[in-house]
N, C-alpha and C positions, 0 to 999 in steps of 0.2 A: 371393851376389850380388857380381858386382864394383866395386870402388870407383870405378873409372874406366874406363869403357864408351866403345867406340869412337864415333867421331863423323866424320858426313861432312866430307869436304874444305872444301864449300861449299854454298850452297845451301839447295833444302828437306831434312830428315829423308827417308829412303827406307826407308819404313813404310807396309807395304802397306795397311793401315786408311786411309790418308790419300790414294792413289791414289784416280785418275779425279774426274770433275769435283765429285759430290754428296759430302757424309760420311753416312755411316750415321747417323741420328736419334737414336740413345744415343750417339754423341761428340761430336756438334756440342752437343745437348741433354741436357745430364743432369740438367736439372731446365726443371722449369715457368716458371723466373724469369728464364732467359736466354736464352729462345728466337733461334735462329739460321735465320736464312733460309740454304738450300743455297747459294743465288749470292753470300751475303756472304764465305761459310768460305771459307779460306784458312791454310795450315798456318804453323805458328810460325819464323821464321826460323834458321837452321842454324846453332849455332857452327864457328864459323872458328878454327883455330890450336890447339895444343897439348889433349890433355882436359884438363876443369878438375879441381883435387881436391876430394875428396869434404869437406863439411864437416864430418861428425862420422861417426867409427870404423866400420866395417862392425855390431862390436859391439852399438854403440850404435844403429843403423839397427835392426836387428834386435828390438829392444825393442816393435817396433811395425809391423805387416805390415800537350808543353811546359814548360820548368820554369821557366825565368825569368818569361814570361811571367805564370805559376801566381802566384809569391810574389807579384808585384808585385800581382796582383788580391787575395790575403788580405789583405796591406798596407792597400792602398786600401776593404777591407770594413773591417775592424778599425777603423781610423781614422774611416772613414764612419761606421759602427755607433754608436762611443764618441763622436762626437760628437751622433748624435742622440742618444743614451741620456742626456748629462748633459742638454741641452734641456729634455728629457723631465721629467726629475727638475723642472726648473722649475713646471711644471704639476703632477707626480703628488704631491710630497711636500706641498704646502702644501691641498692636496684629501683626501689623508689626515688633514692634521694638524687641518684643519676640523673633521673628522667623527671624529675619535678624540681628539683634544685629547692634549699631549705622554706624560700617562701610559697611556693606551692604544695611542698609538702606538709606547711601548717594550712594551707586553707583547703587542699584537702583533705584532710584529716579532720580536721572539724565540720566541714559542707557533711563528709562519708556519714556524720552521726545521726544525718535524718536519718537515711533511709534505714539504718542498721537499725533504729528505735522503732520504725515501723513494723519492722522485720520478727522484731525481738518483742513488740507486743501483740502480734498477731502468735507465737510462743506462747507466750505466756496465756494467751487465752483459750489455744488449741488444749496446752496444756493443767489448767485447771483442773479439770477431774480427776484426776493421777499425776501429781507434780513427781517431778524427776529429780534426782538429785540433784544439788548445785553444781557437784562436781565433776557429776557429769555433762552437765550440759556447758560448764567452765572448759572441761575436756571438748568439747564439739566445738565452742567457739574456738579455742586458740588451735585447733585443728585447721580450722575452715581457712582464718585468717592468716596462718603464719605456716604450717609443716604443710596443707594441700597448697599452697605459692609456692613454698621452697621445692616440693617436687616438679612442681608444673615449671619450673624455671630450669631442672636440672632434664626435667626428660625432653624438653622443648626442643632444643639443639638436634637433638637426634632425628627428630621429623624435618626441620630443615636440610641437613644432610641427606637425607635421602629423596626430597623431593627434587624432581629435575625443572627448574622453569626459566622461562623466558625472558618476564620480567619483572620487576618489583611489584606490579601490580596482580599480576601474576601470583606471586610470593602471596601477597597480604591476602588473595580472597584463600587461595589454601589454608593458611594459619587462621582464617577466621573460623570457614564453614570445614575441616577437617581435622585442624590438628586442635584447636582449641577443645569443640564438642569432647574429642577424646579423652585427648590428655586432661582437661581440666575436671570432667566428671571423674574420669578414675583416680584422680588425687583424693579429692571430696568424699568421694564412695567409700575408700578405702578407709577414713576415720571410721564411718556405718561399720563396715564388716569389724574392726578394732572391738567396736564398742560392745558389738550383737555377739561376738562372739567368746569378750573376758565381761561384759556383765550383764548375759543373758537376764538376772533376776532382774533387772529393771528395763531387760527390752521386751516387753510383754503383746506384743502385737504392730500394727499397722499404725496404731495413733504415735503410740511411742516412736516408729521409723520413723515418722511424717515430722513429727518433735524436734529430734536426731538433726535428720535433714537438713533441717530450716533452719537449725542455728547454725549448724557447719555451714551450709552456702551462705546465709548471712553474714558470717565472720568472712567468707572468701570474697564475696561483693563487697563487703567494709573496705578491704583491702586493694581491691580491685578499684573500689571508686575514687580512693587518696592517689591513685596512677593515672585516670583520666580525667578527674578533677585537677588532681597539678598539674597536668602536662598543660591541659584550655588553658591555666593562669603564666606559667614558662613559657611555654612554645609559640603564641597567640601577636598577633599586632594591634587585636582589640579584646583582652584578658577578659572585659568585664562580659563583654556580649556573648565570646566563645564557651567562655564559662556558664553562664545562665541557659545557653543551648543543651551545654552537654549534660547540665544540672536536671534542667527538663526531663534530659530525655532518660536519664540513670537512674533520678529521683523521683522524680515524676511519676514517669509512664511506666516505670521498668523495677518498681525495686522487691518486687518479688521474681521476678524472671529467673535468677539462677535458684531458688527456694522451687518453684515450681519444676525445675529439670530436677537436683538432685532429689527429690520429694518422689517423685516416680520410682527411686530407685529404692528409697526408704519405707515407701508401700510398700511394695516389692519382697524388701527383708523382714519389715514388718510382719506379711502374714508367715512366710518363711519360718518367724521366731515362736508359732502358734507348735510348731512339729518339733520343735525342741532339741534340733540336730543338728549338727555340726557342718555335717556334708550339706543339707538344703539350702544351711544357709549360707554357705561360699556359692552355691548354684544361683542361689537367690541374687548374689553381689552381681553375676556376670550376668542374670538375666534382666536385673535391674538397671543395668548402665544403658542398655540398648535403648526403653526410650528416652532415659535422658539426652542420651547423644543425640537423640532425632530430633526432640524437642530442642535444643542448644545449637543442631545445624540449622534448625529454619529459622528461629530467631536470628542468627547471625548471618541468616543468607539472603534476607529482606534488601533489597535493594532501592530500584526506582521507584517500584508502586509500596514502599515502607506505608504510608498512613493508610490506604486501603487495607491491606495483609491485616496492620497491626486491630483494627477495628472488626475485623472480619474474622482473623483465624486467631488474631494471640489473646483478644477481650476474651470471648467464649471460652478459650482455653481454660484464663483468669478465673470468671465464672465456674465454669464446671471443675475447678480445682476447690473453689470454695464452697459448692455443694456434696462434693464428693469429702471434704474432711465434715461437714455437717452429720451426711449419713455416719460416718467411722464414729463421730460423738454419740449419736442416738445407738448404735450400737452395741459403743463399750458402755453404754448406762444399762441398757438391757442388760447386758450378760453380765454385769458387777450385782445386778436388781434377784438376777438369777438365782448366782451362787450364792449370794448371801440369802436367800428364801432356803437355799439347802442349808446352810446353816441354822436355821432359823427352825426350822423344822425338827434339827437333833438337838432343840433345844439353847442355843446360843444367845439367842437373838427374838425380839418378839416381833411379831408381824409390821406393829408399825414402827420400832424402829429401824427396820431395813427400809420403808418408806423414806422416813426422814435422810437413810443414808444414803438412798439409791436416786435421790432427786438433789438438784440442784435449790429449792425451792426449802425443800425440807432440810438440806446441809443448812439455807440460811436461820432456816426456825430453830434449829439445833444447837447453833453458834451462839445467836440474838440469846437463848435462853441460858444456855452455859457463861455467855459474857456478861448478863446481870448478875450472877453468885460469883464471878470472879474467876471462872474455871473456862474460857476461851481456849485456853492455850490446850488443856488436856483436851478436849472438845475436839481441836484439830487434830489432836494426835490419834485417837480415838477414831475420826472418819478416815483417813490415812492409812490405819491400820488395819481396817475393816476392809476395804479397796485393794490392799495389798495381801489379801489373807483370799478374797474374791478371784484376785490374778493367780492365787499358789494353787487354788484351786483347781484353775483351769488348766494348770500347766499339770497337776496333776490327773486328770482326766482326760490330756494328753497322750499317755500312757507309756511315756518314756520317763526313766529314774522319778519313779513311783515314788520308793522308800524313803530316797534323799528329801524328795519333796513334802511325803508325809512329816517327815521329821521337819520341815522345818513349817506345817502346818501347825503342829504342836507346840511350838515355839510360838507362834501367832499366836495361836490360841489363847495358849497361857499370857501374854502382854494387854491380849482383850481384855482380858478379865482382869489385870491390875489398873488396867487406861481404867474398865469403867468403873471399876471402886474408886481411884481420885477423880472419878464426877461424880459418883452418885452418895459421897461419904465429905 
């Protein structure tokens, strides 16, 4: 394979696949997740000017066969976010500290950081192909954990008030299987719509919602667990036994359970974020809470037969949550494998290292070689920017704010091409 493959003058690629007005179905679409209508597609634009060099050895290839705009809006979340989140804290912490009194609220609060690390590394491995900004997902934790509480504590009251009942027990199965489901998803949800909606550029699909999600309700379970992990250790006449129950049962058995509700709804806006609209994706918000809420009323509505149900309907759930973000992975590798082959085609890119870029196997072969010359760091930046040039793509063949998006294809472009001069120089 050549290291450096001829390239047209100007222009589009002159790649007979890409000829006459439609694309064939398996190039425009290589998967179910990035559906292209024929009249959006439009072929990748052409490098102009000398070929580029190849960034890692023939050898080594072989091994495996808007932006100001952008910042200024994470700025403005971060800051917005961290300001409501301490607020928040005004209300969340002295409402825990009620209800678990100081030394339950230190051993809750330490017990909460299993499951939040389970949470938060099943995150981070969802999120490995396309990592997300820190600050944003900084913004979805102290969302999760401290402004979706402080909502769910101010609108709480009002479902009380309006329900009529009989008796306390009465009260609590209501608040568990109705007003919770509700209220507590659309606290949750509402970070999702924040996010999908001031930094669209990095909600790029269904994985990214799933991402979202799952640290938002992870930070809102972290929170949630320092409240009934204190209370077993306050409220209790045998601390240690009631605690290690309810540890079981939150940590244990349970510490993806609100990750799976709000995660529904983060699919949901996830594919929403594929149509690059405003309106779908507020449509996406209220269409995505419904099965959360379903999901969050049956878990909460398990009663006598609890270990049956849970073995029966909530494992399988479990299960097919974790096959279903499987497929979303195999997915968004095709369609990054895609777009970058249209790259690669007008010249950007050489056949195999869209290989190396579009596999998990070949990112490692890519790394391993750039980290013996010293050059790791550019390396990552480099498959990063490939990945997110892959996504601008797709957003534009979309076919909504084309120009904005070309423009900032252009921008991509041009940072390729300086990433891969500090690795290949």
């Amino acid at each position: 394979m050549p290291t450096n493959p001829r390239h047209p003058a100007s222009g589009p690629p002159d790649d007979h696949r890409l000829r006459g007005t439609a694309p064939l179905p398996g190039e425009a679409n290589p998967s179910w997740m990035g559906h292209v209508e024929p009249g959006n597609y439009r072929p990748a634009p052409g490098h102009v000017g000398r070929p580029v060099d190849t960034v890692v050895p023939p050898q080594v290839q072989g091994a495996v066969m808007k932006a100001g705009r952008s910042r200024s809006g994470l700025v403005g979340l971060t800051v917005g976010g961290s300001t409501l989140a301490f607020l928040s804290l005004f209300l969340v912490v002295p409402f825990l500290l009620s209800n678990t009194g100081p030394a339950g609220f230190l051993v809750g609060f330490l017990a909460s950081l299993v499951p939040l690390s389970v949470v938060l590394l099943a995150v981070h491995i969802i999120d490995k192909w396309e990592p997300e900004p820190k600050r944003l997902l900084f913004f979805a934790f102290t969302w999760g954990a401290a402004v979706s509480i402080a909502v769910t504590l101010l609108i709480q009251p009002f479902f009380v008030l309006a329900f009529q009942f009989s008796d306390e027990a009465d009260l609590q199965a209501y608040m568990a299987t109705v007003q919770a489901p509700i209220v507590e998803e659309f606290a949750k949800s509402l970070g999702l719509l924040i996010l999908l909606l001031m930094a669209r550029k990095h909600f790029d699909g269904p994985v990214d919602g799933v991402v979202f999600a799952f640290t938002i309700a992870g930070g809102f379970a972290f929170t949630e667990n320092i409240l009934y992990f204190g209370r077993a250790v306050a409220e209790s006449a045998d601390p240690a036994s009631d605690f290690a129950q309810v540890f079981f049962l939150r940590g244990v058995m349970s510490p993806f359970a609100h990750a799976i509700f709000t995660g529904t709804t983060g699919l949901v806006m996830g594919f929403a974020a594929r149509r690059w609209h405003a309106g779908a994706s507020v449509a996406a918000f209220f269409v995505g809470l419904l099965p959360a809420m379903f999901l969050h009323n049956r878990w909460n509505s398990m009663g006598q037969g609890f270990l049956a149900e849970y073995l029966m309907v909530q494992v399988p759930i479990f299960f097919l949550a974790v096959g279903g973000i499987i497929l979303l992975r195999v997915a968004e590798k095709r369609l990054t494998r895609q777009r970058l082959l249209e790259y690669s085609a007008a010249g950007w890119f050489t056949p195999a290292e869209v290989e190396l870029m579009a596999t998990l196997g070949g990112r490692r072969t890519a790394l391993n070689w750039a980290g013996s010359y010293g050059r790791k760091r550019q390396m990552k930046e480099f498959l990063k920017a490939a990945t997110r040039l892959a996504n601008t793509r797709q957003r534009i063949l979309s076919g909504r704010d084309v120009q904005l998006h070309q423009a900032e294809e252009r921008q991509q472009l041009q940072r390729i091409l300086a990433l891969r001069a500090a690795i290949a120089h």
